[in-house]
N, CA and C of each residue as an Amber inpcrd file, in Angstrom:
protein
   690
  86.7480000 130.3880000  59.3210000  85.5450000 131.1820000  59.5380000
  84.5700000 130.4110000  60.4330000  84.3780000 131.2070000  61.6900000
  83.1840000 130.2490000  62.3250000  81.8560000 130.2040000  61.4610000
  80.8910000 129.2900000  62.0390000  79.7410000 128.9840000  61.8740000
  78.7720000 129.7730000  62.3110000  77.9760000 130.1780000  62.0660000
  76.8880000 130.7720000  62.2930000  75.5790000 130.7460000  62.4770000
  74.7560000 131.2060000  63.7160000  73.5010000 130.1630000  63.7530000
  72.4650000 131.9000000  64.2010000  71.1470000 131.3630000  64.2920000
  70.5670000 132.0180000  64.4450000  69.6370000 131.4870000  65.3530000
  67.6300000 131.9840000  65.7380000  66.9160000 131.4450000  66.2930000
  65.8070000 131.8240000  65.4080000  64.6020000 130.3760000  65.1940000
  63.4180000 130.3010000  64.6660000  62.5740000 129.8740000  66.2480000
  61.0330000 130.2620000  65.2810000  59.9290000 129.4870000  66.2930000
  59.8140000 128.1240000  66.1340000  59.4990000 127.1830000  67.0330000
  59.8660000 126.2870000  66.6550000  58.2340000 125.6990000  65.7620000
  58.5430000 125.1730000  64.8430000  57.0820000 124.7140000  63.6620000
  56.2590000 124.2390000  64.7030000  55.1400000 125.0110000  63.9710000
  53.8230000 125.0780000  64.6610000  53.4730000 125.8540000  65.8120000
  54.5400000 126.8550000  65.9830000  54.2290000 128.0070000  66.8540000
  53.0240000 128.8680000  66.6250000  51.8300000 129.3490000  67.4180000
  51.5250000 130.5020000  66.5250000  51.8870000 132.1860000  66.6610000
  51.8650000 132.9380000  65.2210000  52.2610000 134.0850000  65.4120000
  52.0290000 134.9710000  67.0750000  50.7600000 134.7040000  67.4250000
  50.2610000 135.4630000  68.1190000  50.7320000 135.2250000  69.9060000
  51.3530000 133.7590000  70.0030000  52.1150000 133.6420000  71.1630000
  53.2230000 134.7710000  71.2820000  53.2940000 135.2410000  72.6830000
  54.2520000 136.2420000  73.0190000  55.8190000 135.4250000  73.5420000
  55.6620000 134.0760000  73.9020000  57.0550000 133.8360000  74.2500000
  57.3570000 132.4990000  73.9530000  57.2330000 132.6610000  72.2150000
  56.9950000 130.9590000  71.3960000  58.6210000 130.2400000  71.6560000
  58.5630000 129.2150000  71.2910000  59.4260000 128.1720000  71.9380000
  60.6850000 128.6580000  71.0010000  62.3060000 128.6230000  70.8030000
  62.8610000 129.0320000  69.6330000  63.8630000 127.3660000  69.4260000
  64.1130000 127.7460000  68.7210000  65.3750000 126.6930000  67.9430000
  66.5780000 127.2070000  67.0660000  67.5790000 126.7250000  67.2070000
  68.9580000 126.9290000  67.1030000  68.8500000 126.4980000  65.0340000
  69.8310000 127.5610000  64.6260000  69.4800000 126.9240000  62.6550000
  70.6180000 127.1140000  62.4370000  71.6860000 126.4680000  61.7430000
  72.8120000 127.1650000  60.9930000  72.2350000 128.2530000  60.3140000
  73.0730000 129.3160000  60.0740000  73.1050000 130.3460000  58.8070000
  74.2640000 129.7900000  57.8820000  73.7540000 129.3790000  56.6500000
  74.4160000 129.2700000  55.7160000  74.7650000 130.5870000  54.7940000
  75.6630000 130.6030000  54.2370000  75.8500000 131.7410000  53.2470000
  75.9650000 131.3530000  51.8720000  74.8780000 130.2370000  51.6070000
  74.9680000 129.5950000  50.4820000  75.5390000 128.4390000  49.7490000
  75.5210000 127.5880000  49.1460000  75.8590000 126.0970000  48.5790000
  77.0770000 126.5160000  48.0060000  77.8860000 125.6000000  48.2540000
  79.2480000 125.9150000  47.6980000  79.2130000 124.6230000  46.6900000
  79.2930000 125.4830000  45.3080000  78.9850000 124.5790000  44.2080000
  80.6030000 123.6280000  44.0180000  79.3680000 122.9470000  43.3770000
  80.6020000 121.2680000  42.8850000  82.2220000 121.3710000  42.5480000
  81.7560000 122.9630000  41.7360000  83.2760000 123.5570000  40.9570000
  83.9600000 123.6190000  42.0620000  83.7160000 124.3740000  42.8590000
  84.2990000 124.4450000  44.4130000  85.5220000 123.3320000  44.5170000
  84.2830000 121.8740000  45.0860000  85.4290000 120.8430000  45.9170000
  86.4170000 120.4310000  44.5280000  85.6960000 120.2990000  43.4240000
  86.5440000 120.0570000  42.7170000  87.7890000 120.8090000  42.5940000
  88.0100000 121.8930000  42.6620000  88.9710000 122.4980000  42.7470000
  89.9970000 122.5730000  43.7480000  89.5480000 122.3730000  44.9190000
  90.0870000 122.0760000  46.2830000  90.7380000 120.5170000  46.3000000
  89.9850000 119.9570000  45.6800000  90.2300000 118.1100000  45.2190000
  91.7000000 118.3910000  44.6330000  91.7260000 119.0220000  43.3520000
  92.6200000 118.8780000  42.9070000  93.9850000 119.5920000  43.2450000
  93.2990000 120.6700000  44.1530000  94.9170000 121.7010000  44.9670000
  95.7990000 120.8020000  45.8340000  94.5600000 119.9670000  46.5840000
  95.4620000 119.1490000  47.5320000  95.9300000 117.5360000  47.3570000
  95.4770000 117.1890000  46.3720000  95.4960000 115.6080000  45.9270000
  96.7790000 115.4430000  44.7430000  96.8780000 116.7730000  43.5250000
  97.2270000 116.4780000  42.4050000  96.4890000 115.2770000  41.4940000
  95.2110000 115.2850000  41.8770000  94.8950000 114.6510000  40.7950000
  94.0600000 115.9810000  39.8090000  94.0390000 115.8870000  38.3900000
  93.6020000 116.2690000  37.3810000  92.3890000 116.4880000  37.5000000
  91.6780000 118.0930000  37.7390000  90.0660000 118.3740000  37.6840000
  89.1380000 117.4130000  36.7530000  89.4740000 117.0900000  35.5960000
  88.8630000 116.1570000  34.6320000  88.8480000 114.9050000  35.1620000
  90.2470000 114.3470000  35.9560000  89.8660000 112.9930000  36.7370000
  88.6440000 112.7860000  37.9400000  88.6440000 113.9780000  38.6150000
  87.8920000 113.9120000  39.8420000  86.3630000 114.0410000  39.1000000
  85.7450000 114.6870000  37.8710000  84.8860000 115.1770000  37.3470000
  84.4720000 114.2490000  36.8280000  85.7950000 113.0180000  35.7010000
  85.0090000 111.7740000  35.5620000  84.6350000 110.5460000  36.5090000
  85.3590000 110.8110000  37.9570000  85.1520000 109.6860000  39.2360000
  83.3950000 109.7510000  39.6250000  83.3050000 111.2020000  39.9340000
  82.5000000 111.4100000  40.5280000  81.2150000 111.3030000  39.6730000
  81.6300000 111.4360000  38.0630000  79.9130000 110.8510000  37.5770000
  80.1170000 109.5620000  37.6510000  80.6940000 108.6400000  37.0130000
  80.9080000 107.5990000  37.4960000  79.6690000 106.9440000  38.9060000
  80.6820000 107.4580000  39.6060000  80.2750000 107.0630000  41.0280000
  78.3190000 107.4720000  41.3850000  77.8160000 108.7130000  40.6240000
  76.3550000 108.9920000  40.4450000  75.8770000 108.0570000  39.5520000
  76.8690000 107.2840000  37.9750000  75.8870000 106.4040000  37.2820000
  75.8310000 104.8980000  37.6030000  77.3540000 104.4180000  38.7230000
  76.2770000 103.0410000  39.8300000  75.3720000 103.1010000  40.4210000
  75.9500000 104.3230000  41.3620000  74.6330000 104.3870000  42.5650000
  73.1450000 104.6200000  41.7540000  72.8470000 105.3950000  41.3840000
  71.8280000 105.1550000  40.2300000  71.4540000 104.0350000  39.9080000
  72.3190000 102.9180000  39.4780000  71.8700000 102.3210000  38.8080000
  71.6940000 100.8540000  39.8010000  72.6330000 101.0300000  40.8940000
  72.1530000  99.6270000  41.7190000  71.0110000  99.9890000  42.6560000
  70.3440000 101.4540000  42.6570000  69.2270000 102.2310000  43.9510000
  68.1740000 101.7050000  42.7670000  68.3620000 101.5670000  41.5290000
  67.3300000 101.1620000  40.6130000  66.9810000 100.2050000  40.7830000
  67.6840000  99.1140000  41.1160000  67.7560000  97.7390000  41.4800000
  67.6080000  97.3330000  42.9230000  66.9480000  98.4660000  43.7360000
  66.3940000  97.8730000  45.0530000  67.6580000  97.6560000  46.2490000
  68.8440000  98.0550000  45.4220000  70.1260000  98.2720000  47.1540000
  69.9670000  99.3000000  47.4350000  70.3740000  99.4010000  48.4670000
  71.2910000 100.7560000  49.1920000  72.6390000 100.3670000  48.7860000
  72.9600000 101.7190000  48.3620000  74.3400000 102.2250000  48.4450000
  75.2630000 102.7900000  49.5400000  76.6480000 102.5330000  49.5790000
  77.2020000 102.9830000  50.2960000  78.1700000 103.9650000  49.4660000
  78.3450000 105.5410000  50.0870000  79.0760000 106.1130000  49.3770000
  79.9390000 106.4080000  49.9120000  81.0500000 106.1170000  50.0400000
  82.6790000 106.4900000  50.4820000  82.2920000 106.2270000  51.9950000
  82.6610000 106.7330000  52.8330000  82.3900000 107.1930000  54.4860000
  81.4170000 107.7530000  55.0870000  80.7370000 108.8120000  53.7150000
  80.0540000 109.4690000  54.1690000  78.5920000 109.0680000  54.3660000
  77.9440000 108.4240000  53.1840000  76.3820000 108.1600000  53.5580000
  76.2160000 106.7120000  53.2200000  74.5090000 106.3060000  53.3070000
  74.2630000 105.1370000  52.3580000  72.7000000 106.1450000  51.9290000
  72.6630000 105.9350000  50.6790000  71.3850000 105.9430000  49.9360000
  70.3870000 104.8220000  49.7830000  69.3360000 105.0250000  49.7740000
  68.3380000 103.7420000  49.5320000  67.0280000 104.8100000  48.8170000
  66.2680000 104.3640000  47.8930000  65.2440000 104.6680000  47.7820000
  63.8480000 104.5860000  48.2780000  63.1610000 106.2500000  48.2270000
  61.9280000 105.7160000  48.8480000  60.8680000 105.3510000  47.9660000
  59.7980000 104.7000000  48.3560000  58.1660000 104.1420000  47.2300000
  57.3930000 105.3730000  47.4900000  56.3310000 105.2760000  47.0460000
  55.2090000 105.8550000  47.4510000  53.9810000 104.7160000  46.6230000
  52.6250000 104.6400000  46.7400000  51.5570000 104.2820000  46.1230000
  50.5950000 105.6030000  45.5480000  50.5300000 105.0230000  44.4790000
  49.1940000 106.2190000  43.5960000  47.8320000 106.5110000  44.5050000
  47.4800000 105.7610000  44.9310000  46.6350000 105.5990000  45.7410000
  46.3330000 105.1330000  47.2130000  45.6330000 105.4840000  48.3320000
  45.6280000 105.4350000  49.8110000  45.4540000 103.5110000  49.6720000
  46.2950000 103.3970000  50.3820000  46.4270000 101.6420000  51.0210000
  45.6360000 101.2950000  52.5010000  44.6470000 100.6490000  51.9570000
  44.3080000 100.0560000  53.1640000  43.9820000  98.2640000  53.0600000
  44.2300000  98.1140000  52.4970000  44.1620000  96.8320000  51.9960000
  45.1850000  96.2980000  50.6240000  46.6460000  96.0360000  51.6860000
  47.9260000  95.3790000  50.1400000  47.3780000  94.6510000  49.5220000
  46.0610000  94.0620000  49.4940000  46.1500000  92.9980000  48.4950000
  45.2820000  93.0210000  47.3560000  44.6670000  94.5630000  47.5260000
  43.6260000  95.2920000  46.4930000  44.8760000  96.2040000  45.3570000
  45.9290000  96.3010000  46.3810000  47.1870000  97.1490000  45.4370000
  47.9090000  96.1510000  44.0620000  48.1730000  96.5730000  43.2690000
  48.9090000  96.0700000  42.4980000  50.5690000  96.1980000  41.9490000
  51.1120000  95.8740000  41.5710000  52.4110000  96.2040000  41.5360000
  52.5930000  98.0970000  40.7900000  51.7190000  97.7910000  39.6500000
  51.4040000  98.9220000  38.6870000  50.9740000 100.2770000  39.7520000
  50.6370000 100.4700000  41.1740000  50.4200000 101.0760000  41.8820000
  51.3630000 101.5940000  42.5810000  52.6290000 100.6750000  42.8830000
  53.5660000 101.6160000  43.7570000  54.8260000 102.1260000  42.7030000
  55.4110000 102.8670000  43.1070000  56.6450000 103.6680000  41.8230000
  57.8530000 104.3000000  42.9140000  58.7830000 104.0320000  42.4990000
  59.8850000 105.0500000  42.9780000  59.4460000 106.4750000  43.2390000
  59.8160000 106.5170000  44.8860000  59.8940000 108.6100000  44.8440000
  61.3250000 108.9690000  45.1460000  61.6290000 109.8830000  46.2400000
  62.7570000 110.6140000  46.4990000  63.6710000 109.6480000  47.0290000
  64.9790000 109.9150000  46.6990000  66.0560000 109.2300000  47.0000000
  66.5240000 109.3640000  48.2790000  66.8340000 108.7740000  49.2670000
  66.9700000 109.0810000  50.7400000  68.5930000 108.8580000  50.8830000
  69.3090000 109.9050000  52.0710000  71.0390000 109.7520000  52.3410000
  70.4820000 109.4860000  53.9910000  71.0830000 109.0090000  54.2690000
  71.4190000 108.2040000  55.8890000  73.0000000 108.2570000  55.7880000
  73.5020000 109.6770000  56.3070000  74.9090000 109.8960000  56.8560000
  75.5490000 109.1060000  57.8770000  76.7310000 108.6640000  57.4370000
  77.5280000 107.9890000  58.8480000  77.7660000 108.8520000  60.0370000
  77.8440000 107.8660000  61.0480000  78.2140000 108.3120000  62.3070000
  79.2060000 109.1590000  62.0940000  80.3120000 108.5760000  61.7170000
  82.0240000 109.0870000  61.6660000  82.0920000 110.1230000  61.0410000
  81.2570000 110.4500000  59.6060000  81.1460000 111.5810000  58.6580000
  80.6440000 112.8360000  59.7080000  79.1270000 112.1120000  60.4570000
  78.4900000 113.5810000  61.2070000  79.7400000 114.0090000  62.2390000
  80.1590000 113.0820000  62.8910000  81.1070000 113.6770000  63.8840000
  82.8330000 114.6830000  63.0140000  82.6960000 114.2640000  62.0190000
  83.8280000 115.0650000  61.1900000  83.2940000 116.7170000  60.9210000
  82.1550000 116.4900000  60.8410000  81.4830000 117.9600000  60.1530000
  81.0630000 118.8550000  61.3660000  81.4360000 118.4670000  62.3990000
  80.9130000 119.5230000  63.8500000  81.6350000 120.3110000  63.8910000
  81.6770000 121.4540000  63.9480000  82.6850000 122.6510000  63.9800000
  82.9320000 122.9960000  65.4630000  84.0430000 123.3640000  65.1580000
  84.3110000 123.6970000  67.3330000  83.7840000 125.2190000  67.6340000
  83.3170000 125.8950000  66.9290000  82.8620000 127.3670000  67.0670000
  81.8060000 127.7890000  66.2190000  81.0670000 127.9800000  67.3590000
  79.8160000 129.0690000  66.6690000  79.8740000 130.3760000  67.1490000
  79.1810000 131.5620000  66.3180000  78.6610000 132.2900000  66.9310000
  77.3830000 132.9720000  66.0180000  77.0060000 133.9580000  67.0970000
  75.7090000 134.0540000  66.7280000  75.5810000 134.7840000  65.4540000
  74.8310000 135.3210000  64.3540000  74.6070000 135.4180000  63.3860000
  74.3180000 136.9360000  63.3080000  74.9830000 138.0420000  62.7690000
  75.2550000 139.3140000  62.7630000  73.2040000 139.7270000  62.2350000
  73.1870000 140.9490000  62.0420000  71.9240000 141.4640000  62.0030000
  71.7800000 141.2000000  60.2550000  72.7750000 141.2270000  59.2940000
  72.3100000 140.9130000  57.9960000  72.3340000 140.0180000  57.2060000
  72.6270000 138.6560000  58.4440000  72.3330000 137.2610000  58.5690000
  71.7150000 136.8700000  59.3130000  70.8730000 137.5740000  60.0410000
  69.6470000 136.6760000  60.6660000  68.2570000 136.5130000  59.5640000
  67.6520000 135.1180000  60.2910000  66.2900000 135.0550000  59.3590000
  65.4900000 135.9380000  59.5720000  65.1040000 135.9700000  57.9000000
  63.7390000 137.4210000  58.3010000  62.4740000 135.8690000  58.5620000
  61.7660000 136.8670000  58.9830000  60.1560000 136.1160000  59.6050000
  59.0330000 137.1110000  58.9810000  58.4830000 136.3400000  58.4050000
  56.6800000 137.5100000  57.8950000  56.4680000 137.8090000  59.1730000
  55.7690000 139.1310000  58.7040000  55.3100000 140.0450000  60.2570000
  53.5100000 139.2710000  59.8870000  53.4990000 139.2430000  61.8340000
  52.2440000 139.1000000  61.7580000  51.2420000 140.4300000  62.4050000
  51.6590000 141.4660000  62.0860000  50.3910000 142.5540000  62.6940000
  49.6950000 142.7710000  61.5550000  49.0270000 142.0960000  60.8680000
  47.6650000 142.0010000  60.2140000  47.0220000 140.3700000  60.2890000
  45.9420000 140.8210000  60.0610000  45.1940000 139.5410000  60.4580000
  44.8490000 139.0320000  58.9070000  44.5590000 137.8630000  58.4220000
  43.9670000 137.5780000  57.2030000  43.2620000 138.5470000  56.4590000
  42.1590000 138.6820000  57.2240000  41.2020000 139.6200000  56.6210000
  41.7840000 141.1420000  56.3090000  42.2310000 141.0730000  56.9750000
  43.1450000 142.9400000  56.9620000  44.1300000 142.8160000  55.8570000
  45.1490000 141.8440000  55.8870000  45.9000000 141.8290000  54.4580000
  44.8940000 141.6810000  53.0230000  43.5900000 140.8090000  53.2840000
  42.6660000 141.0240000  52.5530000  42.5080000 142.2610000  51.8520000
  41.9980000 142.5750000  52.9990000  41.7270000 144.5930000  52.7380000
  42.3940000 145.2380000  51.9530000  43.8150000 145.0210000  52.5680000
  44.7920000 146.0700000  51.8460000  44.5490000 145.4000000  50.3130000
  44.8320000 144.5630000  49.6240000  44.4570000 143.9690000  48.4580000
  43.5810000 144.4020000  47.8260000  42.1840000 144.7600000  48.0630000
  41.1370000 145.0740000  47.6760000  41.4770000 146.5020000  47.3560000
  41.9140000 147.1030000  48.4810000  41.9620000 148.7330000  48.5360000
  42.8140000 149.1010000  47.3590000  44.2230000 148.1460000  47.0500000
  45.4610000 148.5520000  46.3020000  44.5620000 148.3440000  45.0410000
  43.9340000 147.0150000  44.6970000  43.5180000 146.9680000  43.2130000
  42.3330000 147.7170000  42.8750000  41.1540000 148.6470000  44.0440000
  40.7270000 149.5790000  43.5380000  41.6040000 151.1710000  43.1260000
  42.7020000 151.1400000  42.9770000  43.4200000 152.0450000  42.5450000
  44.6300000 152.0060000  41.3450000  44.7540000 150.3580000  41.2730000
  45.4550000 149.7960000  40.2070000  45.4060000 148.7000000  39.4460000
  45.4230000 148.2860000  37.9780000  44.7040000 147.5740000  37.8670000
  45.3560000 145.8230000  38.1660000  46.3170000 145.9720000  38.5950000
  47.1170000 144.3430000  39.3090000  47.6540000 144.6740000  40.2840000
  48.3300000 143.4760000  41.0620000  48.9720000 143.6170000  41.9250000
  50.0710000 142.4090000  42.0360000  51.5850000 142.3080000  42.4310000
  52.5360000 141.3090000  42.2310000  53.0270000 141.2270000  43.4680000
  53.5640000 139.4440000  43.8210000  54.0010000 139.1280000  44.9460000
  54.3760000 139.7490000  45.7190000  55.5430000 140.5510000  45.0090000
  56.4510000 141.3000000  45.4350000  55.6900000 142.4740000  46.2900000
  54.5020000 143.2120000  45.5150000  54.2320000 144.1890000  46.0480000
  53.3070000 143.8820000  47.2600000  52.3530000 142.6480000  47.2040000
  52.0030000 142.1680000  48.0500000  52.5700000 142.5310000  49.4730000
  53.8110000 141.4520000  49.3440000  54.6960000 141.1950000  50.4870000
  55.3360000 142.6580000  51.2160000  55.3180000 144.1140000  49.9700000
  55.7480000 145.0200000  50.5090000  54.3680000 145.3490000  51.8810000
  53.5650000 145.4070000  50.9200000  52.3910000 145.9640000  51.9410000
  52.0990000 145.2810000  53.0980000  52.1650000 143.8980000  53.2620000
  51.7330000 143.1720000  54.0250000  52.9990000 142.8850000  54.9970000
  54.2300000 142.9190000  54.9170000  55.6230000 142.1540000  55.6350000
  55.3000000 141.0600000  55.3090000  54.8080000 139.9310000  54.5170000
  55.1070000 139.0570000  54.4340000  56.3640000 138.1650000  53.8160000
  57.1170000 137.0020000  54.1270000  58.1510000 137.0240000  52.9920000
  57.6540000 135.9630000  51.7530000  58.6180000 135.8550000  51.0410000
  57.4330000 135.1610000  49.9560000  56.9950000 134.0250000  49.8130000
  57.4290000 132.4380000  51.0760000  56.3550000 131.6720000  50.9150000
  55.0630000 131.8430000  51.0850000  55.1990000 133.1450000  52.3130000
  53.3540000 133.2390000  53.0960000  53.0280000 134.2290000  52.2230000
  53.4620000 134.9090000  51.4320000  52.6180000 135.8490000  50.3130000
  52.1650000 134.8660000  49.3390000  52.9160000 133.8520000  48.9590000
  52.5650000 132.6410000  47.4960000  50.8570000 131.8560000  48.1940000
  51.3820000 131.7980000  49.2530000  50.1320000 130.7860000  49.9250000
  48.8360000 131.7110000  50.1460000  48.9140000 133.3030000  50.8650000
  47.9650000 133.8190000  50.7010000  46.9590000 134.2040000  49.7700000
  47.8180000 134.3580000  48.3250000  47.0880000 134.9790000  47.2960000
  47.1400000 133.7060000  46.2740000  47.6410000 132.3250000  46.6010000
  47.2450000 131.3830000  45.8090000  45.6620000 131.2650000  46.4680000
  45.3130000 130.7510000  47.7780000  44.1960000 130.8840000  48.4950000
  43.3660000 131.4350000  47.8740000  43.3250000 132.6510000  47.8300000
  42.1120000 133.7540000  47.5310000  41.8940000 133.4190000  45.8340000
  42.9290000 132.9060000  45.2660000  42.3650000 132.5550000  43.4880000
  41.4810000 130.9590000  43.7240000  42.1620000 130.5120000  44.7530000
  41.1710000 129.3100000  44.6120000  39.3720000 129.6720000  44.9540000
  39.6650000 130.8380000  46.3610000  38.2770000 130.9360000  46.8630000
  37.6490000 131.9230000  45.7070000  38.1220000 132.2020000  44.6170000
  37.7740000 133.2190000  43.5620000  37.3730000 134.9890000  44.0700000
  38.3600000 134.9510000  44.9610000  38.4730000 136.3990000  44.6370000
  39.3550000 137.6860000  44.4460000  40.6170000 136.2510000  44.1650000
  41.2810000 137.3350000  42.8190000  41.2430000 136.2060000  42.1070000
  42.1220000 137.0100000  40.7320000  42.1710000 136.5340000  39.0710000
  43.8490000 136.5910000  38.9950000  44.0730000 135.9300000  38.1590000
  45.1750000 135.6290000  37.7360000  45.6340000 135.9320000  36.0970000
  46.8990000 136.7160000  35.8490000  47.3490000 137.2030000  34.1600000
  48.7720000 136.6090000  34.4110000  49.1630000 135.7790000  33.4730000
  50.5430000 135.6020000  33.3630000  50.8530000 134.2900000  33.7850000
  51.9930000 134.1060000  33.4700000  53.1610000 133.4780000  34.4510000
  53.8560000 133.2670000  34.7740000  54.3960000 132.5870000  36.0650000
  55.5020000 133.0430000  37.3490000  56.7990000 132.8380000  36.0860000
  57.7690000 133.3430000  36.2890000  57.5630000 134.9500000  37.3610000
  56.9800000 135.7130000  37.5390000  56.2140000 136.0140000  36.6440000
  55.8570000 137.4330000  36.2160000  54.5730000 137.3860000  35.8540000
  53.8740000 136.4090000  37.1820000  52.1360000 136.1270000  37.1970000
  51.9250000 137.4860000  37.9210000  50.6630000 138.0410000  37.6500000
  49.8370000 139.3700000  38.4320000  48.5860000 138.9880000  38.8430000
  48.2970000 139.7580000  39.5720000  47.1480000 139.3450000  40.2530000
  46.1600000 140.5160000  40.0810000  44.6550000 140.0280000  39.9140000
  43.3590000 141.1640000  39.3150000  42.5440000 140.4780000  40.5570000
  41.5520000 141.6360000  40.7380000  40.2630000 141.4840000  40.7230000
  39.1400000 140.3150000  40.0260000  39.3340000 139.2900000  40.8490000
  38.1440000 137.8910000  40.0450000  36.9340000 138.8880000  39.6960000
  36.7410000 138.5020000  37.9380000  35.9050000 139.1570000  37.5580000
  34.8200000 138.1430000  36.8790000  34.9090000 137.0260000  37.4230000
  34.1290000 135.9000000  37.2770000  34.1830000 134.9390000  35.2520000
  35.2040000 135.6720000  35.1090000  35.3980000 135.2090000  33.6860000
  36.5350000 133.9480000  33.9750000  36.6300000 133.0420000  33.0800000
  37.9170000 131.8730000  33.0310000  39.4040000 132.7950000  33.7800000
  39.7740000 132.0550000  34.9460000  41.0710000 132.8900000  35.2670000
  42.3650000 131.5060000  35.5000000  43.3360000 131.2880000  35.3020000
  44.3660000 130.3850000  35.9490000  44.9530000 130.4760000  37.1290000
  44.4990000 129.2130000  37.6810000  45.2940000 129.1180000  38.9570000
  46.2560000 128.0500000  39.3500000  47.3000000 128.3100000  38.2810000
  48.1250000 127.6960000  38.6220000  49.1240000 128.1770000  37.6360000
  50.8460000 128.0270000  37.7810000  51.4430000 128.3500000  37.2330000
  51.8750000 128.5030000  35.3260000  51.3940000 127.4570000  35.4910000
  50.8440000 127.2600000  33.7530000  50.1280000 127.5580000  32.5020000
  49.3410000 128.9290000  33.5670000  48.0070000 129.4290000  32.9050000
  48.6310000 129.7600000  31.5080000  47.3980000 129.8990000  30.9540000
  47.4780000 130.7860000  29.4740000  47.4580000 132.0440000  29.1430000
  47.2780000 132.6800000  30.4460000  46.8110000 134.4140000  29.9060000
  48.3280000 135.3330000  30.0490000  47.8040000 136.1690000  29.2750000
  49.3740000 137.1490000  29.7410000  49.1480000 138.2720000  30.7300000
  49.9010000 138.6880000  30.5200000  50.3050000 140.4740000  31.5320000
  49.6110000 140.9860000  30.8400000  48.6700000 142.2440000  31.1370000
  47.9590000 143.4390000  30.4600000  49.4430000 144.3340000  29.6130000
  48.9830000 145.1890000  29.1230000  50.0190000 146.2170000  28.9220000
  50.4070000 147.2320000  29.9270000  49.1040000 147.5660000  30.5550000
  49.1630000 148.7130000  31.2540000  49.6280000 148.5620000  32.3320000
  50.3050000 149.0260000  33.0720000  50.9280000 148.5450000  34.4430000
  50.9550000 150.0810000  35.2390000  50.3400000 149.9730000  36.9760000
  49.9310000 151.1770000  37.6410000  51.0930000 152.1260000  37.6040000
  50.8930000 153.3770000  37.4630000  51.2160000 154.2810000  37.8580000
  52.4910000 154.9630000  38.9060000  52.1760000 153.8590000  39.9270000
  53.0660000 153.9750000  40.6480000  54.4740000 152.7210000  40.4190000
  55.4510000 152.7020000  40.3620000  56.3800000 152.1020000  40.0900000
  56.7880000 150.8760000  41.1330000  56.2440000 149.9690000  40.5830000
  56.7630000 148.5570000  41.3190000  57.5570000 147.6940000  40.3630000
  58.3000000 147.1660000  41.3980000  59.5120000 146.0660000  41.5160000
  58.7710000 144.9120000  40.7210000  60.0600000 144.2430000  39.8990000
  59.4650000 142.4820000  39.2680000  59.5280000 142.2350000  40.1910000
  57.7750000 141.0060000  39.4990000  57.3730000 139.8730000  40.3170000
  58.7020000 138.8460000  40.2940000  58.4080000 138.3190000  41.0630000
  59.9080000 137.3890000  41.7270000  59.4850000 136.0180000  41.8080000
């Protein structure tokens, strides 16, 4: 099966340019889970699914445990791992920092040469119409998706991502970011949570803004029939 690619703007385009720069993306059709190679491991090797299942934790509880201990790892051909730091606090002076200040963050892979050149496929083509990326539409302006918001919850008493994103074309990172926004600037309210957070009218009483809140869903839900929040 060939590969499949598509075209984005390239980050930091803005919507409103007419002939923004593009970039080339694989289309994936999804992670092909662990069960997968394992199974493939064992069609073509004859070794025992349970052998390859105990190699391979194995092989996650060194690396683990020598990335704990400040090496990089090397894993088979394919990568080396090393860990990254971060500090609790902005550094401008190491010698005001203390040890108690910096901590392990994300684990970093640095692929081999030989591995990337194994994984190049000799064929692409371009990416059919129900594999290309969708993109939020931009023919509304902030304030106008505003609007519509205002207008929908004077007629109902919430409103959900989902339905958001219907009204607006947005897809759902730029719907999460718009209407997280407007709970911070307090003017919506927040019932629930995600999934199945809704969004009110800030009515200046205690509201949550953030996934964790305490309040629930009303009972009543509008009239007109919308889709779960997602």
């Amino acid at each position: 099966m060939e590969a499949q690619y598509d075209f984005l703007p390239v980050p930091g385009t803005k919507n409103e340019d007419k002939n923004p720069k593009l970039y080339p993306k694989l289309v994936t059709r999804g992670a092909v889970p662990f069960s997968e190679i394992i199974r493939q491991i064992a069609r073509s090797s004859g070794f025992k699914e349970g052998t390859v299942i105990g190699v391979m934790e194995e092989v996650e509880k060194w690396t683990a445990y020598y990335i704990a201990h400040g090496e990089s790892v090397e894993i088979g051909h394919m990568a080396y791992a090393v860990a990254n730091l971060k500090a609790e606090k902005e550094v401008t002076d190491e010698g005001e920092i203390h040890a108690q200040s910096v901590c392990f963050d994300k684990v970093r892979f640095r692929t081999a040469k030989s591995f990337n050149q194994r994984c190049r496929g000799q064929q692409l083509s371009r990416a059919k119409a129900g594999w290309k990326f969708q993109q939020s539409s931009a023919r509304y302006t902030e304030q106008e998706r505003l609007n519509l918001v205002m207008e929908y919850l004077k007629q109902y008493p919430f409103i959900t991502r989902t339905k958001y994103g219907e009204l607006t074309g947005l897809q759902k990172s730029k719907a999460w970011k718009d209407l997280s926004k407007w709970v911070k600037e307090k003017k919506l309210g927040t019932q629930g949570r995600a999934p199945h957070k809704i969004y009110v009218l800030f009515t200046g009483q205690p509201i949550s803004t953030t996934d964790g809140g305490s309040g629930s869903a009303p009972d009543t839900t509008p009239t007109e029939s919308l889709p779960p929040a997602r």
